[in-house]
DOKETOR-788892 format. One line per 2 residues: number of its first residue (from 1); their letters; for each residue y, x, z of C-alpha. Coordinates in pm, whole numbers. Each point is the difference from the previous one (the first is absolute). Layout:
BEGIN
NUM = A = Y,X,Z | ...
//
This chain:
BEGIN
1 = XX = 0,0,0 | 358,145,-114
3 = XX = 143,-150,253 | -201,162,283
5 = XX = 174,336,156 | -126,194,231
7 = XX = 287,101,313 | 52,357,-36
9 = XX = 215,56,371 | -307,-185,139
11 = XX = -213,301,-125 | 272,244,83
13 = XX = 25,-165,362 | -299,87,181
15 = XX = 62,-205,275 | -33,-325,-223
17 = XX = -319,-91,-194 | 60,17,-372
19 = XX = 170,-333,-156 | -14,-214,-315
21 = XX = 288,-214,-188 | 17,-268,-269
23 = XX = 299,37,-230 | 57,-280,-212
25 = XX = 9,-6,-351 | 320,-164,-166
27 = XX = 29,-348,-110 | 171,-144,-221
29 = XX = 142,-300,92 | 268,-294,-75
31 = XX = 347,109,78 | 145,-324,143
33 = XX = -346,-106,228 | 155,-205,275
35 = XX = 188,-225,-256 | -245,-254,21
37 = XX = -57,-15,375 | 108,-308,209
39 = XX = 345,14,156 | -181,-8,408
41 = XX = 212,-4,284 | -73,320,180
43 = XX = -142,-113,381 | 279,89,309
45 = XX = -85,348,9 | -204,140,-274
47 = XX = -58,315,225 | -199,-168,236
49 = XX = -282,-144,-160 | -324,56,139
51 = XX = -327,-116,-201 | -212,1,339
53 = XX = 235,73,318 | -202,191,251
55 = XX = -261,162,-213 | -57,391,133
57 = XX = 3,65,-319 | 301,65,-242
59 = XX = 108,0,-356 | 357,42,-9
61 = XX = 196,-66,-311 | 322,201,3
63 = XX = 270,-101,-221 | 313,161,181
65 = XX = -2,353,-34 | -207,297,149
67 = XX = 35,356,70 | -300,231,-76
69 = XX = -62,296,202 | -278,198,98
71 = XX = -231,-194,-204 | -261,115,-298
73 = XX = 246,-173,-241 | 269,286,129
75 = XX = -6,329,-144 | 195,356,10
77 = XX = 213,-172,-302 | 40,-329,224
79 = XX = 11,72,290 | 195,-329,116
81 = XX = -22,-321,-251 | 245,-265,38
83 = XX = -158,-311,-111 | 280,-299,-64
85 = XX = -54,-336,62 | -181,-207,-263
87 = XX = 322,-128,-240 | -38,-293,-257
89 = XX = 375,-79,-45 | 184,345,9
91 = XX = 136,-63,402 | -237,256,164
93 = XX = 167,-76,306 | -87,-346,49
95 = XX = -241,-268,-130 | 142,-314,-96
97 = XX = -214,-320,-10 | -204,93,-289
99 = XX = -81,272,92 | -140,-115,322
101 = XX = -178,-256,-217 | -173,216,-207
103 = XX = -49,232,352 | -155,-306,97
105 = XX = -260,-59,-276 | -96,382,-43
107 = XX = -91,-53,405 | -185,-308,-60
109 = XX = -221,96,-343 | -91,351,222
111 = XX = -98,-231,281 | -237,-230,-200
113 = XX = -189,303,-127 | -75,101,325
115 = XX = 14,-330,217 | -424,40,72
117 = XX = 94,314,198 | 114,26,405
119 = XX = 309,147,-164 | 387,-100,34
121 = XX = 158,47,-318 | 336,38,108
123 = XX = 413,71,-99 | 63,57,384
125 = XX = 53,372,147 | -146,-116,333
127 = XX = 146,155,259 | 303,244,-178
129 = XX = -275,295,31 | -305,110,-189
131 = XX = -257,-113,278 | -122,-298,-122
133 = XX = -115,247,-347 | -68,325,145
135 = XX = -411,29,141 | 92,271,299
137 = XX = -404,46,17 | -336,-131,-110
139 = XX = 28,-189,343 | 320,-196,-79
141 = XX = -89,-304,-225 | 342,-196,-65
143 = XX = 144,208,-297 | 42,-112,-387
145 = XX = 116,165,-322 | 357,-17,-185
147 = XX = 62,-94,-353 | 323,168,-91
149 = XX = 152,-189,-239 | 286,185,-142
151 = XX = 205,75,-359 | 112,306,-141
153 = XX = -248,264,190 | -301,-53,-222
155 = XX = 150,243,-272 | -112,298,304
157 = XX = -345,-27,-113 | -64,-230,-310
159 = XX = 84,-284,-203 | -213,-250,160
161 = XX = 32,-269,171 | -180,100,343
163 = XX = -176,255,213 | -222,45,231
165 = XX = -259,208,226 | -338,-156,-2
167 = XX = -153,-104,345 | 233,84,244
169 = XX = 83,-323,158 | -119,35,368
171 = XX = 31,411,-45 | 163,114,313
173 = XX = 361,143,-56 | 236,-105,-269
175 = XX = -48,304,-221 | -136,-192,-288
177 = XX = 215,-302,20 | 172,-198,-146
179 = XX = -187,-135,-327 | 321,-75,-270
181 = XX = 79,-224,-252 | 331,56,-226
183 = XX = 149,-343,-110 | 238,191,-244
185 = XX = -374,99,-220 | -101,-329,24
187 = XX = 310,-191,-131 | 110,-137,309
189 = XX = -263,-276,-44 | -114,-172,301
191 = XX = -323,-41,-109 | -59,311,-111
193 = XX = 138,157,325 | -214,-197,178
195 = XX = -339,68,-217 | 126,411,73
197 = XX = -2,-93,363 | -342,-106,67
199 = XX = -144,234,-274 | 190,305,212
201 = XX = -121,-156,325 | -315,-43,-144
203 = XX = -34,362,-53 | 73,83,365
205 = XX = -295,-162,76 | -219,143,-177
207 = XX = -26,-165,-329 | -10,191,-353
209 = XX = 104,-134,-334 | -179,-290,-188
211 = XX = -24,87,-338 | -226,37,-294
213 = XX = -192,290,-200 | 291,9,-260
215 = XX = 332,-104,223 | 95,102,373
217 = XX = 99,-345,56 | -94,-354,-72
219 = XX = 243,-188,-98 | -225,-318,39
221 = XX = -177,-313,-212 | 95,-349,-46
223 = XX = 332,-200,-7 | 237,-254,173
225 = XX = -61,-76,365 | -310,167,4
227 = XX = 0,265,-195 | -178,299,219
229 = XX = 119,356,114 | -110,253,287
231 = XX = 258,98,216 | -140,387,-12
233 = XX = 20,-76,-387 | 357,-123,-121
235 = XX = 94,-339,58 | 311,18,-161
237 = XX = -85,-250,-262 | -240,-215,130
239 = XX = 79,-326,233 | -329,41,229
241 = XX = -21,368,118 | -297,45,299
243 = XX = -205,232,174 | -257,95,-208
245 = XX = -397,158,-9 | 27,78,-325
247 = XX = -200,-307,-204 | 190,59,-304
249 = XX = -122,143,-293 | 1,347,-35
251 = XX = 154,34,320 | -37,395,172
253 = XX = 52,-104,329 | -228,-178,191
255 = XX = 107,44,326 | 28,-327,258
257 = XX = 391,5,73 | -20,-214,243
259 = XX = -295,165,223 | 243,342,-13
261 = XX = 335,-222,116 | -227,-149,265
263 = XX = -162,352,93 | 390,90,137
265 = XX = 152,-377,71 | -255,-255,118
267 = XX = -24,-343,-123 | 243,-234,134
269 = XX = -210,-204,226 | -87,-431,-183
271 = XX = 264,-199,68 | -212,-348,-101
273 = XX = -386,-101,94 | -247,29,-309
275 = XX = -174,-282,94 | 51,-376,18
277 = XX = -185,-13,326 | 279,261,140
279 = XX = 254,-148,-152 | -56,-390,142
281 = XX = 64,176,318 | 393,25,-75
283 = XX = 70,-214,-260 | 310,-35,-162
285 = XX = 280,-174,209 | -37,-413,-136
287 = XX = 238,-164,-223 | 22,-47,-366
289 = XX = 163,349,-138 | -232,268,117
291 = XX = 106,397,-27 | -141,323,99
293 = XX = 10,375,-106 | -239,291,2
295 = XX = -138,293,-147 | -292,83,-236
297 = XX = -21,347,197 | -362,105,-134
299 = XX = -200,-63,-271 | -251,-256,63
301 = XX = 272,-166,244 | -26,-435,54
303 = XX = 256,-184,168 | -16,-340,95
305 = XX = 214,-226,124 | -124,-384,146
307 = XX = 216,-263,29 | -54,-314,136
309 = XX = 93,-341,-285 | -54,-367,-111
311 = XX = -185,-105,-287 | 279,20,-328
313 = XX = 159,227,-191 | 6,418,56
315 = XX = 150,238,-170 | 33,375,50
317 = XX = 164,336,-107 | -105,384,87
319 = XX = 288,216,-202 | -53,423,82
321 = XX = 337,187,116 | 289,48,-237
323 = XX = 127,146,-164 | -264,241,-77
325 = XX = -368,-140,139 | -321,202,27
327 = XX = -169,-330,38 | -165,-183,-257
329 = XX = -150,-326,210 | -330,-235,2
331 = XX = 165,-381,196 | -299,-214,113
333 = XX = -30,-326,175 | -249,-82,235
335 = XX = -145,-324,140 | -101,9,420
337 = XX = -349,109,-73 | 161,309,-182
339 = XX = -114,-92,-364 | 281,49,-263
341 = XX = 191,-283,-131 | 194,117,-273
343 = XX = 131,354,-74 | 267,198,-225
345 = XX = 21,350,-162 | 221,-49,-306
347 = XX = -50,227,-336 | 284,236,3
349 = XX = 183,-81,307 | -5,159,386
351 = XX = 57,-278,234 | -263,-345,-4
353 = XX = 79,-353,54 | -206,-293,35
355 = XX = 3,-400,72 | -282,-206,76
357 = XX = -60,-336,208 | -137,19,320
359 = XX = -272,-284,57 | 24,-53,370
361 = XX = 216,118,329 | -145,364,151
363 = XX = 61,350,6 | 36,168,-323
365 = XX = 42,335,-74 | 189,214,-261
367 = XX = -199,326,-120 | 189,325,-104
369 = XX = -117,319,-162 | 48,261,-285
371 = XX = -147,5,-350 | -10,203,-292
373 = XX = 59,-130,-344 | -215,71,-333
375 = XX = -202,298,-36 | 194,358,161
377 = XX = -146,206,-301 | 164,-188,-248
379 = XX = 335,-126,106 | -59,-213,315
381 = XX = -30,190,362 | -266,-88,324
383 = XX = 57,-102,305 | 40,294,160
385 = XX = 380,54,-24 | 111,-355,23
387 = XX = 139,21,418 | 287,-88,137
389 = XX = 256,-265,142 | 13,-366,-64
391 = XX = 128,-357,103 | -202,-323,11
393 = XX = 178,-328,-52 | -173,-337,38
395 = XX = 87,-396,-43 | -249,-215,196
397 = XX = -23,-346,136 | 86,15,371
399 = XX = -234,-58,202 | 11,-271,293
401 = XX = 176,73,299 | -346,-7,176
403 = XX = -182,231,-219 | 143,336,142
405 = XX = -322,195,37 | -237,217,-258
407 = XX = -355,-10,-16 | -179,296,-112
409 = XX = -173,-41,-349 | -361,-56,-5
411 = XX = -54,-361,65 | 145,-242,-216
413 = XX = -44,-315,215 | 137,144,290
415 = XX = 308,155,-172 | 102,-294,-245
417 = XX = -113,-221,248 | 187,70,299
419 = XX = 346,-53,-116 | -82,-368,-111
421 = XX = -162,-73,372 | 294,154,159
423 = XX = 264,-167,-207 | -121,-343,-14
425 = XX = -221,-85,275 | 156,179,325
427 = XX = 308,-212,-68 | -209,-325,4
429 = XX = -154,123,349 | 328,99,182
431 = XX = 209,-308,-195 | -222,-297,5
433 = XX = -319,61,203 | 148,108,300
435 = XX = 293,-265,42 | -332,-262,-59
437 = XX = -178,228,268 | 268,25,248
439 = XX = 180,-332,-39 | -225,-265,-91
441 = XX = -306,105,298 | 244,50,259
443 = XX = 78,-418,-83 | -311,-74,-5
445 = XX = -77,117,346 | 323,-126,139
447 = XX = -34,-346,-169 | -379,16,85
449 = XX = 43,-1,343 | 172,-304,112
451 = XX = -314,-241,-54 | -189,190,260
453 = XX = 314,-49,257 | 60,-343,-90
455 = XX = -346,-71,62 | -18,198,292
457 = XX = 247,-244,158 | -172,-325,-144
459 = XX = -298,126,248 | 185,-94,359
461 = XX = -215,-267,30 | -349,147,-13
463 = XX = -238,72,275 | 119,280,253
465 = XX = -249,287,-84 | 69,-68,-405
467 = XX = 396,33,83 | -92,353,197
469 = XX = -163,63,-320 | 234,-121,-219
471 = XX = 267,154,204 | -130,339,-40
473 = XX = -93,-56,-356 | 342,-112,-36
475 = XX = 148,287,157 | -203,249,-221
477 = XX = 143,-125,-294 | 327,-32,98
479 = XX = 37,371,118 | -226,67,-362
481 = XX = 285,-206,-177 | 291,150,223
483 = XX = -59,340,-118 | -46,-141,-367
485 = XX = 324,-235,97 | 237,250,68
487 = XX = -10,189,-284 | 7,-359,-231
489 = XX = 265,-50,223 | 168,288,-160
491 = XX = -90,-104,-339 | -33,-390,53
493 = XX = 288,-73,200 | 62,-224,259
495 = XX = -250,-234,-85 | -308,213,79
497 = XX = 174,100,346 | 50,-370,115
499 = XX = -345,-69,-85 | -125,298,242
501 = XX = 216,-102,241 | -102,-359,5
503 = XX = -364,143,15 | 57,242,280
505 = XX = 180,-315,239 | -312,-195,-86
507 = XX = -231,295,132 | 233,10,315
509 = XX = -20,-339,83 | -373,-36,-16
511 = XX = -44,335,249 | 224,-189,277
513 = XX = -210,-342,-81 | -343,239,57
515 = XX = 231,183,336 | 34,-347,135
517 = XX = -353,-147,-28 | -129,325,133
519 = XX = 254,0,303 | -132,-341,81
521 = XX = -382,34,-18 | 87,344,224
523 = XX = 172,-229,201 | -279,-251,33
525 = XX = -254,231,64 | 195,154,282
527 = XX = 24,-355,154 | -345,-50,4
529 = XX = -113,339,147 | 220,-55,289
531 = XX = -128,-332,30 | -320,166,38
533 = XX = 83,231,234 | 147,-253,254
535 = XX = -322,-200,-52 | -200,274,82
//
């Protein structure tokens, strides 16, 4: 490869191990490439953006200037290099709002190419110091890797449009940083700035040129949205530039760029469950439009998403990251046993949308993962490359109110089922049974009751031992129907309490009859024993 040279001060230098570093070839390219890019308004401040905040590991993007000493890129000639600040309109000294747009969508291309990695892709010098770059020693593990990108130095050692050393991200010391890109040999294009970034990068961990047996570089197959470039290739010219394991024909570089990115910077860890058994347990929050966002951040990653609807009318969107996806996407819908419903994956396009009519109320789930698209020898690509960032928009039919809980997949009677018992029956119970149940045998008892006072006091003139019997009978039923009486009281008003009352004086009245009659056969029997006594 040309473009491979070998470091000569790292050979000189005994203390360092010998280096490697790509220069780029030239390019030709258009001389007016941001012309067609959308006017953006530039977030609040464009030198703060952070692709994942808190990562221990760094890719900083640095568009405002840099001084170079002590570094391999120095030399007895250049000693100090003063690197300017990245210019587009001819005001070095400050960036007006397009320029912080197009700072913007350089940071945000770079970030989608490496958004499966634990890396922040950042515009931020954290901290006013080198710390959050510089590894002190094998034992410190927050450090990252900066991407100078800078005009008018380039000249110093070619015509290209980037350099770098080759897999020295995580090296301890600085010696070998930073990787550089030179906007000036690469027409100021945002695009192609941002390609040169992540090719550079790519480099510094450890990744060599994709090319063929005739050209150092692909330059890629297919058209429109999904015509295919590697990023370690050039993907100047191509919409769709990935990571690639060279499946292209005649490609003379098979090595797996992702396994050597994730050798240095791990995976970033799922952000969505695979299944729809993990994803019923969190289900999307109810309601009728639905949204969510992830990350495709291996290949061979699901997510899935449940939500929770009525029977009617879904539709539903998955569109990758602008303004320059990685992502080309597979959208599937799924019923509550997990079978799919209806799916999209249109010809020639990145993002998927489908609409289909759900049968019955339950817990549904939408499906997302990568795909490829025709055959990657010819002029399609696998789905090896196709990660990255996404949203998820839905329209459903709300559910009820009542229906607020997933089911896991797996049982189709119990998952459709349950939102049709829940909705329409436990309103029946709590609204009509209960008032029947509470209300109507609470009557009953009170208005029940009554005969067995009234006839109770009918009674008076039976023999003595059936009015002890019907006395206590009496009394049984009354305290029975007192306890019952007070709370129809309550809910019967004043007509069930006079009736207990009247029922209680009755129950009163016969215990003084039954005093009496047994005060006066006491009273007779003590006459006769004293008569007896005397006798005696």
């Amino acid at each position: 490869d040309p473009t491979l040279h070998l470091d000569l001060n790292g050979l000189d230098d005994e203390t360092r191990d010998p280096a490697i570093f790509y220069m780029e070839e030239t390019q030709i390219l258009p001389s007016s490439p941001n012309a067609d890019l959308p006017r953006r308004r530039a977030v609040v401040d464009v030198f703060k953006l952070h692709s994942r905040p808190g990562a221990s590991k760094v890719l900083y993007l640095d568009f405002d200037g840099h001084v170079l000493t002590g570094t391999a890129w120095n030399d007895a000639t250049h000693p100090t290099i003063n690197a300017p600040p990245c210019d587009w309109d001819g005001a070095p000294n400050s960036f007006s709002t397009t320029e912080q747009s197009y700072i913007q969508e350089i940071w945000a291309r770079v970030a989608e190419d490496y958004a499966p990695f634990d890396v922040d892709v950042t515009t931020e010098y954290v901290g006013g110091n080198e710390d959050f770059l510089l590894r002190s020693s094998s034992s410190d593990l927050q450090y990252g890797l900066r991407v100078l990108i800078s005009p008018g130095i380039g000249s110093i050692w070619c015509s290209c449009g980037g350099l770098s050393y080759v897999g020295i991200y995580g090296a301890v010391g600085s010696y070998y940083q930073p990787s550089l890109v030179f906007p000036d040999m690469l027409s100021n294009g945002v695009k192609y700035i941002a390609e040169a970034a992540s090719h550079e990068a790519g480099h510094a961990f450890g990744l060599s040129h994709d090319g063929t047996a005739t050209v150092g570089y692909y330059t890629g197959q297919g058209s429109g949205e999904t015509g295919w470039a590697p990023i370690m290739g050039v993907g100047y010219y191509q919409s769709l530039v990935q990571w690639s394991k060279g499946e292209y024909s005649g490609a003379n570089n098979l090595e797996d760029d992702l396994a050597i990115i994730a050798a240095r910077v791990a995976y970033r860890p799922d952000d969505a469950p695979d299944t729809p058994a993990a994803a019923a347990a969190q289900p999307l929050p109810p309601g009728a439009a639905l949204s969510a966002a992830g990350v495709i951040d291996h290949p061979g990653d699901v997510d899935v998403f449940a939500f929770l609807a009525a029977a009617g009318p879904v539709s539903a969107s998955a569109t990758p990251a602008p303004p320059s996806p990685n992502l080309d996407l597979l959208l599937e819908l799924l019923d509550p046993a997990g079978a799919v419903l209806a799916s999209a994956n249109p010809v020639g396009a990145l993002a998927a949308a489908l609409a289909f009519t759900l049968p019955a109320p339950g817990t549904y789930f939408l499906r997302v993962s990568a795909v490829g698209a025709g055959s990657p020898t010819v002029t399609g690509y696998s789905a090896y490359g196709s990660l990255g960032q996404y949203t998820l928009a839905a329209t459903v039919p709300p559910p009820s109110v009542a229906s607020t809980t997933a089911a896991p997949p797996g049982s189709p009677t119990t998952t459709a089922a349950a939102p049709r018992t829940t909705t329409a029956a436990a309103p029946k119970t709590t609204t009509a049974a209960a008032p029947k149940t509470t209300t109507t045998a609470f009557r009953k008892t009170t208005t029940a009751a009554p005969p067995s006072t009234t006839a109770a006091r009918k009674g008076r003139k039976r023999s003595d031992s059936e009015s002890h019997q019907a006395s206590a009978a009496a009394t049984g039923t009354a305290g029975a129907s007192g306890a019952g009486g007070y709370v129809a009281a309550a809910a019967g008003g004043i007509g069930g309490a006079s009736v207990l009352l009247a029922g209680l004086a009755a129950a009163l009245r016969r215990r003084r009859q039954a005093g009496r009659e047994a005060e006066a056969w006491a009273g007779a029997r003590a006459e006769e024993g004293a008569a007896g006594l005397l006798g005696g």
